[in-house]
N, C-alpha and C positions, 0 to 999 in steps of 0.2 A: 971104969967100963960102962957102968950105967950114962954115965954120960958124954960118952964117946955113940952111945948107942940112941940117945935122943937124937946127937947131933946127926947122923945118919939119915935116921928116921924123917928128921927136915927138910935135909934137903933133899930127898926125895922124892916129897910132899912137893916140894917147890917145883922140883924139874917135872914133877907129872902135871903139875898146874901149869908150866908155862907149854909143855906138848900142848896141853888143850886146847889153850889160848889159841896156838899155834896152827894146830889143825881148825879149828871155829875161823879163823883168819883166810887161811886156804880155802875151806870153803863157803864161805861171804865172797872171797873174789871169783871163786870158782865159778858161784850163779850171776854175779854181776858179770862177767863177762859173759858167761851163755845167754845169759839175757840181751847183753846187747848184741851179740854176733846172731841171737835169733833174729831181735829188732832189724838189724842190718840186712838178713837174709829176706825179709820179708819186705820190705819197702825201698830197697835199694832198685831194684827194677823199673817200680814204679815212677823213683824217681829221675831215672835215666829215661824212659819213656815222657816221661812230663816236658822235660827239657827238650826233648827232642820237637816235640810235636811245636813246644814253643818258637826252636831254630826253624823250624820250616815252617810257621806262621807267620814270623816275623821277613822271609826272604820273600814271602807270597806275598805281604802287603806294606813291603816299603816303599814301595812307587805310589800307590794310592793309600794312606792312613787318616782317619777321620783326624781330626784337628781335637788335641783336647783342650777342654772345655775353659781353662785358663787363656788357651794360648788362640781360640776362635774368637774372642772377644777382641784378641787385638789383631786379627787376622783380617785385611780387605779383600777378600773372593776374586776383587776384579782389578786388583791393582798386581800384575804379575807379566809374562811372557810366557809364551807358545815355545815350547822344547819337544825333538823327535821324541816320538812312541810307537814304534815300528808293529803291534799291538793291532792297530786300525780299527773299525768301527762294532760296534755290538752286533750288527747286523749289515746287510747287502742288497741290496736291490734284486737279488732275486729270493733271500729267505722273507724281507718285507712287501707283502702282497701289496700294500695298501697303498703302494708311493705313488704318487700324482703321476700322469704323463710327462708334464712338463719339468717335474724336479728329477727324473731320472736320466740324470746326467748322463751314464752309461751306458744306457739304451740307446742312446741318441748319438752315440760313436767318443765319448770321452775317454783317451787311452789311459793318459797318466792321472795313479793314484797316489802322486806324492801328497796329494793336500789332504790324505785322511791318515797320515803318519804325524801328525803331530796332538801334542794335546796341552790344556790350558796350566800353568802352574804358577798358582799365587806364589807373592816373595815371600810370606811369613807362616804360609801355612801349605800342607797339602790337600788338593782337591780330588775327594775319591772318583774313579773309575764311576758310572751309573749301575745302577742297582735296582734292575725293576723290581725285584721282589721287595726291597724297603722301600721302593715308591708307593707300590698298591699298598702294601699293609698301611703307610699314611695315610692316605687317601681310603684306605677301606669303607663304605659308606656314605661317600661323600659325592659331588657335583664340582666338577672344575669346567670353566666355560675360558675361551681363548677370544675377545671381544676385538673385532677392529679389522685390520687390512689383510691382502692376503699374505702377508708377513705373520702376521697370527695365526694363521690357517699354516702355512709351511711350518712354526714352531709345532704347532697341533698335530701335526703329521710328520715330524718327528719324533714327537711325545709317542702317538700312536707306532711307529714300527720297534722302539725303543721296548717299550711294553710289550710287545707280541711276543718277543724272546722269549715269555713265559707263559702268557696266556693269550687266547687269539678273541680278541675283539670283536663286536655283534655289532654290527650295523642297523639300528633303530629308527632313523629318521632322516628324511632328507627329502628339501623342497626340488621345485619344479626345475630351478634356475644352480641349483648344488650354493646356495648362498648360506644354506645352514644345513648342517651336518649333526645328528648324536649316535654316541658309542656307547655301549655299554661292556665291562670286564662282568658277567655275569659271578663270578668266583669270586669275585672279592667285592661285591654291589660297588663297582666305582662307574662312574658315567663322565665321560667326555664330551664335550662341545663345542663347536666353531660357530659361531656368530657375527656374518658380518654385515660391518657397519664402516665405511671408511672413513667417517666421520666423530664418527661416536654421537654426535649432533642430528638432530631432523635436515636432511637435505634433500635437494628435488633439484634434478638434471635442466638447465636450461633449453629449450628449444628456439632455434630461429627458421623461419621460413618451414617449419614441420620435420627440421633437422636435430637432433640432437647434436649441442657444442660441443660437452664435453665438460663443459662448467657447471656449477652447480650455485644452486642458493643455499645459505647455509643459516638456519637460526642456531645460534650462540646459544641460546638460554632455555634450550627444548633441547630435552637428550633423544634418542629415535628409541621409537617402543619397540622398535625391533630385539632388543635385546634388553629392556629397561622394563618390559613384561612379564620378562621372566628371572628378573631379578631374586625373586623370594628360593627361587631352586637351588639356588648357588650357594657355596660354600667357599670357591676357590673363582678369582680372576685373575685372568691373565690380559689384561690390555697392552694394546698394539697398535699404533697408530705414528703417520703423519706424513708417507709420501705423496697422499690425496690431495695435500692442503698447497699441491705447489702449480695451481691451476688458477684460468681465470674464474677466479669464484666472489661472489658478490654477500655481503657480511649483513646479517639483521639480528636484529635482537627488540623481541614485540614485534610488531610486523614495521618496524622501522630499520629501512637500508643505512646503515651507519659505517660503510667502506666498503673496501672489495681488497680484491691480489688479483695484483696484472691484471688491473681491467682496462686502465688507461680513458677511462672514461670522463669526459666535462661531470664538473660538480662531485663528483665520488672521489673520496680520499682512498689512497693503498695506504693500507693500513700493515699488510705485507703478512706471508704465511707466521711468521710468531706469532703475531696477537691473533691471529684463529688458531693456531695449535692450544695455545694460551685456553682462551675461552672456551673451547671444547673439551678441556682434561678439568676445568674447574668444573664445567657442569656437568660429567662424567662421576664425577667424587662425589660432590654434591648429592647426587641423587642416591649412589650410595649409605651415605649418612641420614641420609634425610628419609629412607625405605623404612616405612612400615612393617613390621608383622615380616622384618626379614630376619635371617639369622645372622650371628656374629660373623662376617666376610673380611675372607681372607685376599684381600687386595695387592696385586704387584702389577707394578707398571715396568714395562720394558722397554728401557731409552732406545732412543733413534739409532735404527741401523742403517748406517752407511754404505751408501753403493758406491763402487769402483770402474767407472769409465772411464778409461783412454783414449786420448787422441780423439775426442768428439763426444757429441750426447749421443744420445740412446737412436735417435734419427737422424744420426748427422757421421756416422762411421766409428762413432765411439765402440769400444771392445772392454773384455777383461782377457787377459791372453795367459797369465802367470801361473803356474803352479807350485809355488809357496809361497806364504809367510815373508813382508818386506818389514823390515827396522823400523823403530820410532821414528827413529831420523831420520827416515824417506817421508813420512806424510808429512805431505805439505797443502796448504792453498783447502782446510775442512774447518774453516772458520763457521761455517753455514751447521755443520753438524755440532760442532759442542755449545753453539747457540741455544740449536732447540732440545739437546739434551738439558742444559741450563734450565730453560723453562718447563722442561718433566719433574729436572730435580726440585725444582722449588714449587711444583703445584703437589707433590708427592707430599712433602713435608709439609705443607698446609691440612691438608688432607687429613693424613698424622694425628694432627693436636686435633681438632676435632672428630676423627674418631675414638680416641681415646674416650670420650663421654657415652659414645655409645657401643661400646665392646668391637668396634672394629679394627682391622689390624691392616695397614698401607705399610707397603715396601716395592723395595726399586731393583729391579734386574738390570744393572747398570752396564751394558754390552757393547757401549759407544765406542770407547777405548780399545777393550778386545778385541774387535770388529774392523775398526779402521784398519790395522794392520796385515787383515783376510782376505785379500783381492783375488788369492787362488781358488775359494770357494762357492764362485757364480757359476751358475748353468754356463754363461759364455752362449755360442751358439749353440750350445748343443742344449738346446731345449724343442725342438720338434716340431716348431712351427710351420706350418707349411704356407700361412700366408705371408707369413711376416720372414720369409728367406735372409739371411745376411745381417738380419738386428741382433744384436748381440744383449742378452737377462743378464744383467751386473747388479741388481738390487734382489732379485729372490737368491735361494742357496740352494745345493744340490743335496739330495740324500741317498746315502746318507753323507754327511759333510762338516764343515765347523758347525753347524747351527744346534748340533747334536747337544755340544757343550753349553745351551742355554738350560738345556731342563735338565743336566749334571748340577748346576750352578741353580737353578729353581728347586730342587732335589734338597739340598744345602739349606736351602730359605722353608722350606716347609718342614725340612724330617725336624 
């Protein structure tokens, strides 16, 4: 009996030891699951909200995506095509106060706005939408000046209505002859400027019989202090130049005549518009590099834009009629243009390696290519002239217009 009655006693002990177990087991998962089904209750929200905001960031900015940082180094800005963007421009000709007379295409009776429905799209990367507000914060503090023809001044004053969209610009200076222009963004101290110079060189208008030609003299080796004055202000250039250079003009360097373009003159070699484009962008840099007591400048040159005349020159019945975007494979007979882009590219990169010694930084808004294919985006007639009836602007651009996309593409090169 006695030990009938331990064995009892045992297993009793046992089956109460393994209830224990048992219950300790139920509850360890008991709290591990309310712990997680708390966890779950509390951040499961959040995480549906996360995602969300993500899907509709990602739908807002698949069309324009900064380039990452991998994929921008093999990305060429300017090697791409023009695809619809039915989107159209930041601004209108009538929210931007500031548009010139002569570039408000629509003022002046231009119907169709197909040519501001498309936009630039490199092949390897995408180019964002413009963003005044990450332009100024770059620029925050700074001085950008737009140096050269009035292709520089049209850039400039796209830059400026671009910009308005957020903040409205102060008008600070401006000569007798509107030849130089400055802005101020009081809110973010940025200053804007046009300076022109069509030369980028000292030059002085020839006269004959008390007439002005039309030709100029040009020293090669004298930059114009018009704008080489005020070098030490600058932080940011934007040069512009070289439909000036396609005139009878007469070439010196020291005060010795050393050629001309289209002078046709006994004993005077043509030396022809490249070797003055030439020797004007070297002694543009030059002087750059060579600036005392200036700050480290931020240098971009912007290759030769192509004008699109039809069916004659500019005084002979020539037009631009089109309103879109023509193929690679239509331009034909612009030998003339990727010449003196040629000579931009290669004065640029000279440039380059010597300023690297002296903390300066040259780059190339290269918009020759782009460009050539935009014949839809000239005034045409519809630029306001009333003396000049039935001439057709196929070299400036209308605003707002493709031109837009230079400082989208300048935007890129500075943020």
């Amino acid at each position: 009996m006695a030990s009938a009655s331990k064995y009892r006693n045992h297993i009793f002990k046992k089956e109460r030891l393994q209830n224990m177990v048992n219950a300790a087991l139920v509850l360890f998962y008991t709290v591990v699951l309310t712990v997680l089904f708390s966890f779950y209750l509390l951040f499961y929200p959040r995480t549906i909200n996360y995602t969300t905001n993500i899907i509709q960031e990602f739908n807002q900015t698949t069309v324009f995506t900064q380039p990452h940082k991998n994929d921008s180094r093999n990305c060429n800005l300017f090697k791409g095509q023009w695809i619809p963007d039915r989107r159209g421009s930041l601004y209108t000709n009538f929210s931007c106060t500031t548009i010139p007379y002569k570039r408000n295409c629509f003022l002046h009776g231009r119907e169709d706005r197909d040519f501001l429905e498309w936009r630039w799209k490199p092949d390897q990367c995408e180019l964002p939408r413009f963003s005044p507000k990450t332009f100024l914060s770059v620029v925050q503090g700074k001085t950008m000046a737009f140096i050269g023809d009035s292709i520089a001044r049209n850039q400039m004053e796209s830059l400026l209505c671009l910009l308005s969209t957020i903040e409205t610009p102060k008008e600070v200076d401006k000569d007798a002859e509107d030849l130089y222009r400055t802005w101020e963004f009081p809110k973010h101290n940025f200053t804007l400027m046009a300076l022109w110079s069509q030369f980028l060189v000292t030059a002085t208008e020839r006269v004959f019989n008390g007439s002005a030609t039309g030709g100029f003299d040009l020293q090669l080796d004298k930059v114009d202090q018009n704008w080489s004055e005020k070098l030490r202000l600058m932080d940011y250039i934007i040069f512009s130049d070289a439909h000036w250079f396609f005139r009878q003009n007469y070439l010196y360097e020291g005060r010795n005549l050393i050629g001309c373009v289209y002078c046709q003159a006994p004993n005077v070699t043509d030396l022809g518009p490249s070797f003055a484009i030439q020797r004007a962008f070297q002694a543009a840099f030059k002087q750059i590099n060579e600036c005392d007591n200036c700050k480290k400048i931020f240098t971009v040159l912007r290759t030769f834009s192509p004008s699109h005349f039809e069916n004659g020159t500019w005084n002979t019945g020539g037009g631009c009629n089109r309103t879109r975007p023509i193929g690679k494979e239509d331009v034909v007979g612009r030998d003339s243009d990727w010449e003196y882009r040629k000579i931009q590219v290669e004065q640029i990169a000279m440039a380059r390696k010597i300023g690297e010694y002296r903390g300066n930084r040259f780059e190339i808004l290269d918009i020759t290519e782009i460009m050539v294919i935009r014949p839809d985006g000239h005034p045409g007639v519809y630029w306001g002239n009333q003396w000049m009836k039935g001439y057709s602007d196929c070299i400036h651009w209308c605003l707002p217009g493709p031109i837009d996309t230079w400082n989208q593409l300048l935007l890129e090169m500075i943020n």
